[in-house]
LUMKEDO-324011 format. One line per 2 residues: number of its first residue (from 0); for each residue x, y, z of C-alpha. Coordinates in Angstrom, 3 decimals, padded with zeros to 6 digits. Each point is the difference from the previous one (the first is absolute). Example, Ala and Ser with C-alpha at 12.3 -4.5 7.8 and 13.67 -1.06 7.14 Angstrom:
% LUMKEDO-324011
0) 012.300,-004.500,007.800  001.370,003.440,-000.660
//
This chain:
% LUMKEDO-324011
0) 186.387,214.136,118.960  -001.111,002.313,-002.591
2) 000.083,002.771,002.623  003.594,-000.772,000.898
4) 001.217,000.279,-003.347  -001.267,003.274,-000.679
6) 000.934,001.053,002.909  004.038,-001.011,-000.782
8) -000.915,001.709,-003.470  -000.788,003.316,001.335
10) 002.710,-000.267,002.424  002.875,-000.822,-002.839
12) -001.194,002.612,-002.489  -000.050,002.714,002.603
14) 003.415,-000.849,001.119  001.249,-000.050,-003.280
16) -001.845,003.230,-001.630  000.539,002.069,003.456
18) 003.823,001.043,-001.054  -001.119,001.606,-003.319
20) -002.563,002.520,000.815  000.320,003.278,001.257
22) -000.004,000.787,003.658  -004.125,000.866,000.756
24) -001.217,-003.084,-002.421  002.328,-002.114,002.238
26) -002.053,001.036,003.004  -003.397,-000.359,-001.665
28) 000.984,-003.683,-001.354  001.056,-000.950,003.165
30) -002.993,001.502,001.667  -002.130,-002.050,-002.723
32) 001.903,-003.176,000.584  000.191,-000.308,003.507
34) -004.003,000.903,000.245  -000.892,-002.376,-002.911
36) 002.363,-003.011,002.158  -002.222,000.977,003.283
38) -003.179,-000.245,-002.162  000.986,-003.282,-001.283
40) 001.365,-001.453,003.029  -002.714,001.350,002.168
42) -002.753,-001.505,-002.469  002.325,-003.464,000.188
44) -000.368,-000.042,003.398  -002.679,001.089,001.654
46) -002.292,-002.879,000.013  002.508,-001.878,001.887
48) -001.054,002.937,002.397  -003.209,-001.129,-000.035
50) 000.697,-003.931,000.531  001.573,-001.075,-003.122
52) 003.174,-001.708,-001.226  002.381,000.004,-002.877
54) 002.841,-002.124,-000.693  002.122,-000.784,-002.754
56) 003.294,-001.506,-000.918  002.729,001.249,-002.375
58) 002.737,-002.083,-001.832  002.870,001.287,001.859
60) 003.234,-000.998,-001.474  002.816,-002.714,001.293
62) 001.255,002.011,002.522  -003.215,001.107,002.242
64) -002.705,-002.852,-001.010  -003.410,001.300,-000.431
66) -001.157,002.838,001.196  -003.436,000.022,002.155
68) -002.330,003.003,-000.023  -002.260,-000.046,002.449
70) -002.290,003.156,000.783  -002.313,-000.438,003.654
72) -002.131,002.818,002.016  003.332,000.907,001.652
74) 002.531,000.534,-003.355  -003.581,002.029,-001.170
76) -000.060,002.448,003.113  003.932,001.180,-000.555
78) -000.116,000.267,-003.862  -003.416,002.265,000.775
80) 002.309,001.997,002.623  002.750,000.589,-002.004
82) -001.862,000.799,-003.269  -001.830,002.787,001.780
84) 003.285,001.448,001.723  002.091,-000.563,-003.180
86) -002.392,002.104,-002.232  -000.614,002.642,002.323
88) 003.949,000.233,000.110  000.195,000.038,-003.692
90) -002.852,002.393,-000.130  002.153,002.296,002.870
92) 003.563,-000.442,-002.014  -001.236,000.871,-003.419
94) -000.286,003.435,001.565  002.612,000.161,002.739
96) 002.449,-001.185,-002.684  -000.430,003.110,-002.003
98) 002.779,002.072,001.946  002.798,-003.110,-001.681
100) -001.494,000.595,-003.314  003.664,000.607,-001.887
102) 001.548,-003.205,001.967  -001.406,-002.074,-003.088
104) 001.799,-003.022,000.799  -000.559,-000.021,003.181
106) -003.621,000.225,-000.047  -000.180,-002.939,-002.688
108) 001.888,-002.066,002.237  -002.362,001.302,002.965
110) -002.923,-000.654,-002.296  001.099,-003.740,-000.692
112) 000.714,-001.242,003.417  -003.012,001.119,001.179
114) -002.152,-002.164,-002.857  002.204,-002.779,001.257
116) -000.500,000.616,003.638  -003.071,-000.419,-000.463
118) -000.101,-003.223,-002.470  001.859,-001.562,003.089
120) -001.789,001.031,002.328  -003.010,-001.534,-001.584
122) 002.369,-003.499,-001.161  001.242,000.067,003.849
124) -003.994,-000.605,001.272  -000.672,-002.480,-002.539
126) 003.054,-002.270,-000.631  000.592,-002.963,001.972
128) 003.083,-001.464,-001.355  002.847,000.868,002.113
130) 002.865,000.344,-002.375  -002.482,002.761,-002.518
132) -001.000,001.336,003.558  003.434,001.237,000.855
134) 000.617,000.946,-003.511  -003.224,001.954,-000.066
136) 001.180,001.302,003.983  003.090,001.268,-001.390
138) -001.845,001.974,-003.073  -002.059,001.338,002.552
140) 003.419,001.294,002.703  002.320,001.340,-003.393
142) -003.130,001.641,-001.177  -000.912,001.589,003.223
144) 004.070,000.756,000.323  -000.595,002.339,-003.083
146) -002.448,001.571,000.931  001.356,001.142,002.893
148) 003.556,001.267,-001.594  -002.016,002.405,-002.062
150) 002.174,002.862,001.171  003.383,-002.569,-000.191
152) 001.923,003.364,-000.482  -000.537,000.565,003.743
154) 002.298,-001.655,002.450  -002.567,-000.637,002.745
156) -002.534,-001.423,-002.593  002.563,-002.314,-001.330
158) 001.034,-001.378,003.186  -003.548,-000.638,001.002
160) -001.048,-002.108,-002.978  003.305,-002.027,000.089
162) -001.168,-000.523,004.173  -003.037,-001.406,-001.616
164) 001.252,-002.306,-002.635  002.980,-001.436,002.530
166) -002.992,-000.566,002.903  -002.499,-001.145,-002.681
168) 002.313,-002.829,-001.212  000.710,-000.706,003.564
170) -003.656,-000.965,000.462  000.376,-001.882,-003.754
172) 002.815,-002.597,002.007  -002.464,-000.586,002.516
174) -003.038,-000.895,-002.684  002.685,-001.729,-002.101
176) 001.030,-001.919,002.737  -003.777,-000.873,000.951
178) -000.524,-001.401,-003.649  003.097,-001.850,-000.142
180) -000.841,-001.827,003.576  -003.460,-000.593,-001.830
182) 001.351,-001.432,-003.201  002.500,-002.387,001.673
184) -002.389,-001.663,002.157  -002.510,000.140,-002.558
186) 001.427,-000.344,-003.467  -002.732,002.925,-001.063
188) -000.114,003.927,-000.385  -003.833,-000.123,-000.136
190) -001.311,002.020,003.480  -002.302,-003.319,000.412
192) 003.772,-001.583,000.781  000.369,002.364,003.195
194) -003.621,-001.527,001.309  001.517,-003.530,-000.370
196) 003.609,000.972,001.259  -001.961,001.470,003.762
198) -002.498,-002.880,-000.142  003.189,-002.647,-000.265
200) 002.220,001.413,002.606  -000.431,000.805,004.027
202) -001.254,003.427,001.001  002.974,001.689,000.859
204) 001.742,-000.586,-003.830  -002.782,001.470,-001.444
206) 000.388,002.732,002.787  003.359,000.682,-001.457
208) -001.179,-000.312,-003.508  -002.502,002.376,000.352
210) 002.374,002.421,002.018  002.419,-000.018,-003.192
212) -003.279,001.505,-002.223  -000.828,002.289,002.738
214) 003.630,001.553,000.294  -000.230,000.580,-003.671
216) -003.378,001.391,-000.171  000.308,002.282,003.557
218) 003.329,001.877,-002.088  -002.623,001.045,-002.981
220) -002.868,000.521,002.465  002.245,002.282,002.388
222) -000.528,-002.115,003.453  002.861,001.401,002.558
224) 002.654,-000.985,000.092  000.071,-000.429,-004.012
226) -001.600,003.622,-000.420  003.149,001.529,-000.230
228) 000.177,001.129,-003.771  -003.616,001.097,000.195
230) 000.584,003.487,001.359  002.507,001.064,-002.711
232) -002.051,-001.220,-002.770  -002.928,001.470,000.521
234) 001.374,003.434,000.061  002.489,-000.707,-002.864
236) -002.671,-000.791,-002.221  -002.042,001.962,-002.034
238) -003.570,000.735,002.075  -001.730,-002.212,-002.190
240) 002.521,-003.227,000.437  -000.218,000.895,003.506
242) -004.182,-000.173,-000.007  000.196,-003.413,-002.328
244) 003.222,-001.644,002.235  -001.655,000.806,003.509
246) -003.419,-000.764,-001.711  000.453,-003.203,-001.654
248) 003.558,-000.690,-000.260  001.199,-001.215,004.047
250) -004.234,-001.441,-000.138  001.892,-002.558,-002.526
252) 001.799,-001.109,003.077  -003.603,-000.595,002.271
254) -000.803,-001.936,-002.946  002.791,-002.225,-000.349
256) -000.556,-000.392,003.492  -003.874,-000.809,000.073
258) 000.857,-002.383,-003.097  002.330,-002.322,002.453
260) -002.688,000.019,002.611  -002.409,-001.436,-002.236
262) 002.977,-002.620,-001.271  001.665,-001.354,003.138
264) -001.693,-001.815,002.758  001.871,000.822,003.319
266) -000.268,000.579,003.684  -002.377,003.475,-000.733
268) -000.401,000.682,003.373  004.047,000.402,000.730
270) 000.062,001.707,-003.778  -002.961,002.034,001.443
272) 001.848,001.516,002.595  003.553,000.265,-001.953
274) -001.883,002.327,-002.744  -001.996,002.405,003.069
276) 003.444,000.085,001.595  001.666,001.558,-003.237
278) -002.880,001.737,-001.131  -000.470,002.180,003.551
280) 003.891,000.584,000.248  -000.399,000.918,-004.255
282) -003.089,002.598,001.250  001.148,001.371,003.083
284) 004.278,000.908,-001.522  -001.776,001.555,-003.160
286) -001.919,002.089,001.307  001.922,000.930,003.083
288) 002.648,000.920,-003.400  -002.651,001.911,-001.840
290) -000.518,002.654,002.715  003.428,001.367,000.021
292) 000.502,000.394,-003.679  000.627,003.410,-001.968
294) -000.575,-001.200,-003.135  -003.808,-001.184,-000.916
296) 001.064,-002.617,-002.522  001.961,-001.776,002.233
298) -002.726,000.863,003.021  -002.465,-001.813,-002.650
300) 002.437,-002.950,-000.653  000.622,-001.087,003.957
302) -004.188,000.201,000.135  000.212,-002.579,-002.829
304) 001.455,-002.118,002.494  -002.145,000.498,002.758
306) -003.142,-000.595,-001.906  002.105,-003.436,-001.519
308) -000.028,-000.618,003.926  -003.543,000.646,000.207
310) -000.636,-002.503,-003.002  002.255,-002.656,001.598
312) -001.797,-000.164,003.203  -002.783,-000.422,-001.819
314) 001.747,-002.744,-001.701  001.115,-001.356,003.407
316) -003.696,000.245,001.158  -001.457,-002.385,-002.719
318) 003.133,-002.690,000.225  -001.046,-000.460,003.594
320) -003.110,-000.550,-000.977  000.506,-002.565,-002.232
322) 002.772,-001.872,002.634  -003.540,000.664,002.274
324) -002.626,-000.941,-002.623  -001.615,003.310,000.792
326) -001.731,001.273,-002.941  -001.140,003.216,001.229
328) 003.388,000.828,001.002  001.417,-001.238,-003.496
330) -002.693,002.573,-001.860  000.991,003.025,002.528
332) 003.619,-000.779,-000.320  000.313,-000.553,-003.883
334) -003.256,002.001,-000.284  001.969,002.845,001.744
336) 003.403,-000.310,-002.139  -001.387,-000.638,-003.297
338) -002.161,003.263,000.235  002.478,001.951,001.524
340) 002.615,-001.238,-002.747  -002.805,001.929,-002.436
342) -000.471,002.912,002.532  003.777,000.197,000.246
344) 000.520,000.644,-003.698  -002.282,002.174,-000.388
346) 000.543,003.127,003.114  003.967,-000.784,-000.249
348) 000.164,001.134,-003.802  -002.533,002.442,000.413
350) 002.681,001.275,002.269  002.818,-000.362,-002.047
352) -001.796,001.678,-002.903  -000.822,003.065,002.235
354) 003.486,-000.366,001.275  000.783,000.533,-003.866
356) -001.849,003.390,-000.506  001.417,001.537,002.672
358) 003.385,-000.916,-001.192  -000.731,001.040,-003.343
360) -000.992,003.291,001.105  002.538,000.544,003.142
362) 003.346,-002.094,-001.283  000.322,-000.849,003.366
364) -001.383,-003.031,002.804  001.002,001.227,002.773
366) -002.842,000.778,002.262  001.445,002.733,002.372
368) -000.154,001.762,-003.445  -003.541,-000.127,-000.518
370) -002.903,001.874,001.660  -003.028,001.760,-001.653
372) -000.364,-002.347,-002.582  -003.969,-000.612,000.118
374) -000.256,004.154,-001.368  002.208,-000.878,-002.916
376) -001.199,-003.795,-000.416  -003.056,-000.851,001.498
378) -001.087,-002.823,-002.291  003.075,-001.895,001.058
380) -000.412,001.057,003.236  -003.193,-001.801,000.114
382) 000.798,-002.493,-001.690  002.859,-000.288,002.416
384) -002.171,-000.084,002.826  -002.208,-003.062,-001.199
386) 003.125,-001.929,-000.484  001.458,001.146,003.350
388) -003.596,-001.041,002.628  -000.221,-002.693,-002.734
390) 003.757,-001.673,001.302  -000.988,000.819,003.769
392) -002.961,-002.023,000.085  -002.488,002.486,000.012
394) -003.394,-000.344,-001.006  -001.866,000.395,-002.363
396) 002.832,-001.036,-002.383  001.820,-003.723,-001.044
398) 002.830,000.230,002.464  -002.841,-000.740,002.871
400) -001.632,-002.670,-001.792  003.320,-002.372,-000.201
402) 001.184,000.739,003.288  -003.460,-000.259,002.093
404) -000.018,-003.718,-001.688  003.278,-000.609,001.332
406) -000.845,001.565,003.565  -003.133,-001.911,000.096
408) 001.993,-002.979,-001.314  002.189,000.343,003.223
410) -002.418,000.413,002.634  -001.597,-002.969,-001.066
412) 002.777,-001.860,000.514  000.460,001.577,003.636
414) -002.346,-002.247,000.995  002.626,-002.665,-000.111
416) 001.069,-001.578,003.182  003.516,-001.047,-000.742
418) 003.174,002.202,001.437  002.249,000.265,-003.035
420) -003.173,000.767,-002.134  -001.276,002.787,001.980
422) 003.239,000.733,000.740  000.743,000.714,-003.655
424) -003.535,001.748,-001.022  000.288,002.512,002.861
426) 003.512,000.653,-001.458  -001.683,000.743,-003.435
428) -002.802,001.964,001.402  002.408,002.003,001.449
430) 002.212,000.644,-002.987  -003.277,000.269,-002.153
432) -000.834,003.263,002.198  002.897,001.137,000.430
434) 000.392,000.248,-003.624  -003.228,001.505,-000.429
436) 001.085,003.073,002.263  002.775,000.484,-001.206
438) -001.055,000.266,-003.511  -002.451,002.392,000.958
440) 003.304,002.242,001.654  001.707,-000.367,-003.071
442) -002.442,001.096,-002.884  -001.314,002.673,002.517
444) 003.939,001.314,-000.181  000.161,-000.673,-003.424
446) -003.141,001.927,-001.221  000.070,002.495,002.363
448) 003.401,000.967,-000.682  -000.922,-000.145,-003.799
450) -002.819,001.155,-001.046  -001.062,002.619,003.125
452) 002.038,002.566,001.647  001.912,002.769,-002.023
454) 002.322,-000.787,-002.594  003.777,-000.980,002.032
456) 002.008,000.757,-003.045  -000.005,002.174,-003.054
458) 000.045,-002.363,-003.433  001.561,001.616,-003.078
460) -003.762,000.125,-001.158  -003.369,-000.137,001.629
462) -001.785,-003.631,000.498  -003.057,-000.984,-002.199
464) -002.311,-002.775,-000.504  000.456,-002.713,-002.202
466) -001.504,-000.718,-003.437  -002.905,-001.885,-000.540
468) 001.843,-002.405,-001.627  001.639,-001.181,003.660
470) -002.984,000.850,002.011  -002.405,-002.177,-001.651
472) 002.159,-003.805,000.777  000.256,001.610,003.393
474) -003.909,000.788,-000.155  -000.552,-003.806,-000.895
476) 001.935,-001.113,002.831  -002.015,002.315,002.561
478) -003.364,-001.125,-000.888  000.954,-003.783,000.383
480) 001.247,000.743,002.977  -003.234,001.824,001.530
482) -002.038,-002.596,-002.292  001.746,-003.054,002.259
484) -000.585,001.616,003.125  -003.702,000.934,-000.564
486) -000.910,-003.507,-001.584  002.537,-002.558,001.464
488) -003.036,-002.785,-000.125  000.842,000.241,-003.894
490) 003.458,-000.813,000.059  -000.167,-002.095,003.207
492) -002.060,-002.467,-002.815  002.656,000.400,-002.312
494) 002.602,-001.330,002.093  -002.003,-003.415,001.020
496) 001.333,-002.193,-003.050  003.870,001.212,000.880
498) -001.098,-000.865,004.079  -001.323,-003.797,-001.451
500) 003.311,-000.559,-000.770  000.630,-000.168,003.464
502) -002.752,-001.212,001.669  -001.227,-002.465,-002.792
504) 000.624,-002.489,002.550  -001.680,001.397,002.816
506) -003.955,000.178,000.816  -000.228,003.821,-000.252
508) -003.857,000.572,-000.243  -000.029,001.437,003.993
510) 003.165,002.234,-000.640  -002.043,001.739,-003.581
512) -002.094,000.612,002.262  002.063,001.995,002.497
514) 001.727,001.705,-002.920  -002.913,001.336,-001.775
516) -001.180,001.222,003.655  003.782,001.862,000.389
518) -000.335,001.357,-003.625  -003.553,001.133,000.787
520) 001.308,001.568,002.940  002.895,001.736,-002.148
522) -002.384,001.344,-002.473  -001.856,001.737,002.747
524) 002.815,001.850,001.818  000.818,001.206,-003.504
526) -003.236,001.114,-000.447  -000.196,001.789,003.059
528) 003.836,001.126,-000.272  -001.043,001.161,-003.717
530) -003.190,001.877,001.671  002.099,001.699,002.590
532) 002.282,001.678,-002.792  -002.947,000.912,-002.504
534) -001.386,001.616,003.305  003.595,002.110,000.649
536) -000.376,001.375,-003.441  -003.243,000.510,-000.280
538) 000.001,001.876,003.550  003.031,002.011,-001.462
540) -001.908,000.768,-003.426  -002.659,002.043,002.100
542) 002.147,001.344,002.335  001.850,001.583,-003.203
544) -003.345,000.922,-001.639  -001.162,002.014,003.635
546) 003.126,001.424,-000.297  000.571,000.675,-003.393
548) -001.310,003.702,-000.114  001.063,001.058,003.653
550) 003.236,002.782,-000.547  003.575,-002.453,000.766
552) 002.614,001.932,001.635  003.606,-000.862,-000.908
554) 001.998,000.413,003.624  003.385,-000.795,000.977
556) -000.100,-003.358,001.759  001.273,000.326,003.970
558) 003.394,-000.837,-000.121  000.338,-000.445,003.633
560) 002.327,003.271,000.559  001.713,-000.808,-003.031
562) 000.056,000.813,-003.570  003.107,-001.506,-001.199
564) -000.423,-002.499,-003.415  -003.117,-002.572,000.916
566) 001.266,-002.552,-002.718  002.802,-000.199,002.553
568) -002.382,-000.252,002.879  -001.968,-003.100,-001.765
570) 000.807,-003.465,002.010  002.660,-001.788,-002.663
572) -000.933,-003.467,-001.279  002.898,-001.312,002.870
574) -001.120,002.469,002.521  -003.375,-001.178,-000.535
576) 001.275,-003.925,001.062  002.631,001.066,002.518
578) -001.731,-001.792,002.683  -000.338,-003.165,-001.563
580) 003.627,000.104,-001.543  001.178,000.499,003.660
582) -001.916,-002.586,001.094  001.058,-002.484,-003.313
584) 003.708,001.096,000.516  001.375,-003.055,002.030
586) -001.460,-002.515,-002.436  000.797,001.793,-003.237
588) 003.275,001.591,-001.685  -000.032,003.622,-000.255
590) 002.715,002.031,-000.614  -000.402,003.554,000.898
592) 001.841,003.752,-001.203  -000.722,002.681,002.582
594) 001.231,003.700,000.345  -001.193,001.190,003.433
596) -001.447,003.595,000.200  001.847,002.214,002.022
598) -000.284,003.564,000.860  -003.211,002.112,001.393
600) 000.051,000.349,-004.414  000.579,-002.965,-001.222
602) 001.193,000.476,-003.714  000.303,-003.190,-001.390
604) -001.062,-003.633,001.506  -000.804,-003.630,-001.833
606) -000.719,-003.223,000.763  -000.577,-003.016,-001.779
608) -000.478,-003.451,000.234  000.668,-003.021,-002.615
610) -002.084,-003.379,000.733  002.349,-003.383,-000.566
612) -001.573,-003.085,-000.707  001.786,-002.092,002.824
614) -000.410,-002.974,-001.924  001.278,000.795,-002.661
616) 002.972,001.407,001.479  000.944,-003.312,002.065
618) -001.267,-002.886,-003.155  000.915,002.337,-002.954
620) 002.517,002.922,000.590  002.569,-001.990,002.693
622) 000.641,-003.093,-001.846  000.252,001.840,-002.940
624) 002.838,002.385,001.785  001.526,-003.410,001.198
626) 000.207,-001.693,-003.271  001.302,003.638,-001.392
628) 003.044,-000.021,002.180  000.559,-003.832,-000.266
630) 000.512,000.580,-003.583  001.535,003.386,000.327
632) 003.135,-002.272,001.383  000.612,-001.139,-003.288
634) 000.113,002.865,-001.720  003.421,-000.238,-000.327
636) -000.067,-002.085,-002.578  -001.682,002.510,-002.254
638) 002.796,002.393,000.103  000.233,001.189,-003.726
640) 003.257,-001.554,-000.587  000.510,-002.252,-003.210
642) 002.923,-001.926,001.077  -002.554,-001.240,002.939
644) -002.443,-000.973,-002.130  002.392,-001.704,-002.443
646) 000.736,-001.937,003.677  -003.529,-000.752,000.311
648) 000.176,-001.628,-003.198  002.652,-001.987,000.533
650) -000.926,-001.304,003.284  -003.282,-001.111,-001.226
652) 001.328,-001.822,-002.543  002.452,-001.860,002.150
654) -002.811,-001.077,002.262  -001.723,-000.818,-002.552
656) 002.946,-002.879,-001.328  001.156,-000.623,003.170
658) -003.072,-000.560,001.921  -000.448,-004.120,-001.662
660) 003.941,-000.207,000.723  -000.489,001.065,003.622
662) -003.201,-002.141,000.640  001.579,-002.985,-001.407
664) 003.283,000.599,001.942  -002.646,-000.109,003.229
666) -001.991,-003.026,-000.754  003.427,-001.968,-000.407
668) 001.192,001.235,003.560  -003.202,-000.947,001.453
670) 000.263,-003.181,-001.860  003.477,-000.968,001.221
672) -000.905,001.419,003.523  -002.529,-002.848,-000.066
674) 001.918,-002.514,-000.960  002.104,000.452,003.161
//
């Protein structure tokens, strides 16, 4: 308790001291604050990591009773997550902030919903009263909504954050209306009341109960078709929102999500398959997305919802296991999405944060643009690079780790001899590899079109590397993720009180067994993966040491017959994924701007094409258009003349006295009718 209240102390006197200070102490308080909150947190609960558990009550007041706190192995593993990703993106802002330095206002509002994002974060893990949970959810969504408005003076950013906070409190009906179901039936807004309400009624209410929850969580988390305001955000915001929302922000969705699971008893095998459904469809549409974006932010923010696919099957994998009582599918499953949850949040705002430098130094994210960049920046280049193998699954680095659980997770469960179940796991191997490659197509466009090459276009000044100030968050993030894929055994351990959670009731000692010999077997393709690269370089190192004092002619490079401008000659980032864009083209939207060549000369040609999100286009943008032009018929009424309005006035008013008259007048007709 002690802990807490400090914690609220620090938290109150930064919000209210932040205002007054000059622009570069705001950034070092908040810097200090939101470390000394992850130090104090993290310390609070990490030896419910390790097995432990803390629970406490508060007063509460009339209106929401008391309020439990209860802190377990899996409230532990995403307040560890998010402290790590939050500081690093405090650490990255103080920095990247420095180009808004006379927007003083601005930045102190900045500065204050981020301490608050994270306070909410942390309340949102640990909470477990429903009517403080919302209150602390909707902290956690305005919070986030400032953030991303940082540049409100720009049209585009504006409309993106209000997208957010109208989709955001779409998903806060859906939890609202979970709670409320809960509380009726129960008479309780204590989470131990949604056990009770699923243990008290058939399968298929708590089904629906739980379906209500997932809704709400799957708009924060970003699962199609409730990812919609996810790719406008992301770019919108500054590149260190964007690291923290992809990072840790939608994860507060898989949580939510995991929460119910471990809450409401069901039919988990039908759940099972509901979730891998979603989740593949969720992988398969982002990515397919991600390919055929120009600008890297938003490339980065439809990969935020393929890896949330990834996570779900994973998800999907462990609640079949439990409908099954198959602990060592409920350890690769959870196993799987837990640690890619952590993997997640750590390559996707290492991305973001290089995304940042370049932008910093180009003005610009559009990637046919780019080219060259690895002479100008080749610490973000590299650090680009980790982040990029790191997302396709590569070893030796984390994005391997989570996924090879969830592969194994699924082959196991091949095995099975039942229709619909193979049925459905061959449909998630599928999408599982198919998202694989095309990840690998995308960040192969994305850094080659970046960082190698020649330079495409001529900036107003030349590029240059970052300050140490943003490389060293981004240096933090980098070595976790090589540490994780080196030494998954480590954090494999880590993750077996958040797993017990799930499998308490199950005899699991066979299926340790089976995961140790899968994380063994991780460890040692790292190894060897790690080995292979050290090998590259060191094979390059002599190579330039041989050839260090031999003479190096400077030629021309053959230009095939022709010597025209080779930036021009380069493949484009589109021209580059022309085949697969042809191939994509009947399932996606893409609108297209050509201007054939003509001539034995051609002087001038261009062609361009602009990815849709089809979903969004038939569930967002055409009912919208519909309900525009239903009320577009009355717009008559709003015609700007006072005489009218006066009318208005008077008409109300008249309804208003006559409306008892006239509903009297009917019950006596229907009352005389009657009599006859």
């Amino acid at each position: 308790m002690t802990y807490i209240q400090t914690y609220m102390a620090i938290l109150v006197a930064s919000l209210l001291v932040i205002p007054f200070l000059k622009v570069t102490w705001k950034g070092i308080i908040t810097l200090s604050v939101v470390i000394f909150n992850a130090i104090l947190s993290g310390y609070l609960v990490f030896p419910e990591l390790l097995g432990e558990k803390l629970a406490f009550i508060f007063p509460g007041s009339i209106v929401t009773g008391e309020i439990p706190v209860r802190i377990d192995a899996l409230s532990a593993w995403f307040i560890l997550l998010i402290n790590f990703t939050v500081v690093t993106g405090a650490l990255y802002g103080i920095h990247y902030m420095k180009a808004y330095k006379m927007q003083t206002s601005n930045i102190s509002l900045h500065c204050l919903a981020y301490i608050l994002m994270q306070a909410s974060l942390t309340a949102i893990c640990v909470i477990q009263n429903s009517l403080v949970f919302l209150f602390a959810w909707e902290i956690m969504t305005l919070s986030s909504f400032l953030l991303v408005i940082f540049e409100y003076y720009k049209q585009d950013t504006l409309k993106a954050g209000i997208n957010f906070l109208i989709q955001s409190h779409a998903g806060v009906l859906f939890l609202t209306l979970g709670f409320i179901w809960v509380y009726y039936r129960t008479g309780s807004y204590d989470f131990y009341a949604i056990s009770q309400f699923s243990l008290t009624y058939p399968h298929i209410v708590s089904l629906g109960l739980f379906f209500c929850f997932f809704i709400g969580f799957a708009v924060k988390a970003g699962f199609v078709p409730f990812h919609t305001w996810l790719p406008y955000a992301h770019p919108a915001a500054p590149s260190h929102i964007s690291g923290v929302m992809s990072g840790v922000i939608i994860k507060i969705g898989i949580f939510g999500i995991l929460r119910m699971l471990q809450l409401i008893q069901t039919d988990y095998i039908v759940l099972g398959y509901i979730i891998l459904v979603f989740s593949v469809i969720s992988g398969v549409y982002g990515v397919m997305l991600a390919i055929l974006q120009h600008n890297l932010k938003k490339l980065l923010a439809y990969h935020s919802i393929e890896n949330i696919g990834i996570i779900g099957i994973g998800i999907g994998l462990g609640t079949l296991g439990i409908g099954q009582q198959n602990a060592t599918l409920i350890l690769l499953g959870f196993g799987g999405a837990l640690l890619h949850v952590l993997n997640h949040s750590l390559f996707k705002s290492l991305l973001f944060y290089s995304a940042g430098n370049v932008y910093q130094t180009t003005h610009t994210m559009n990637i046919e643009h780019f080219g060259g960049l690895v002479k100008q920046m080749p610490q973000t280049t590299v650090l680009f690079l980790i982040a990029a193998l790191a997302i396709c699954g590569l070893p030796p680095f984390n994005g391997f780790v989570s996924e090879f659980l969830i592969y194994s997770g699924l082959f196991d469960e091949m095995a099975s001899k039942e229709m619909i179940n193979l049925f459905v796991i061959l449909f998630s191997v599928f999408g599982m590899v198919l998202i694989g490659g095309l990840a690998l197509l995308c960040f192969t466009k994305a850094f080659g079109s970046m960082f190698l090459g020649n330079p495409r276009h001529q900036f107003h000044s030349a590029p240059k590397e970052s300050g140490t100030g943003k490389l060293v968050p981004m240096y933090m993030a980098a070595s976790f993720i090589v540490a994780i894929g080196l030494f998954p055994q480590f954090f494999f351990r880590l993750m077996g009180e958040p797993l017990k959670l799930y499998s308490d009731k199950i005899i699991i000692s066979g299926a340790i067994s089976s995961a140790v010999s899968i994380a063994d077997t991780m460890q040692h393709i790292g190894f060897a993966a790690a080995g292979f690269i050290v090998l590259g370089l060191l094979i390059f190192f002599i190579r330039r040491k041989v050839t260090a004092e031999k003479p190096k002619p400077i030629l021309t490079t053959w230009g095939c017959g022709y010597v025209g401008e080779t930036e021009k000659m380069q493949y484009t980032a589109s021209s580059f994924i022309r085949s697969y864009r042809k191939l994509a083209e009947p399932m996606l939207s893409i609108q297209k701007r050509k201007i054939e060549i003509e001539g034995v000369f051609p002087v001038y040609g261009r062609h361009e094409t602009h990815p849709q999100d089809k979903i969004e286009q038939y569930f967002i943008d055409k009912p919208w258009n519909l309900l525009k032009i239903f009320f577009g018929k009355f717009r008559f009424l709003q015609n700007g003349n006072p005489q009218f309005y006066v009318l208005y006035g008077a008409v109300f008013i008249a309804l208003i006295i006559g409306f008892p008259v006239i509903t009297e007048t009917i019950k006596k007709i229907i009352y005389f009718l009657n009599q006859i």
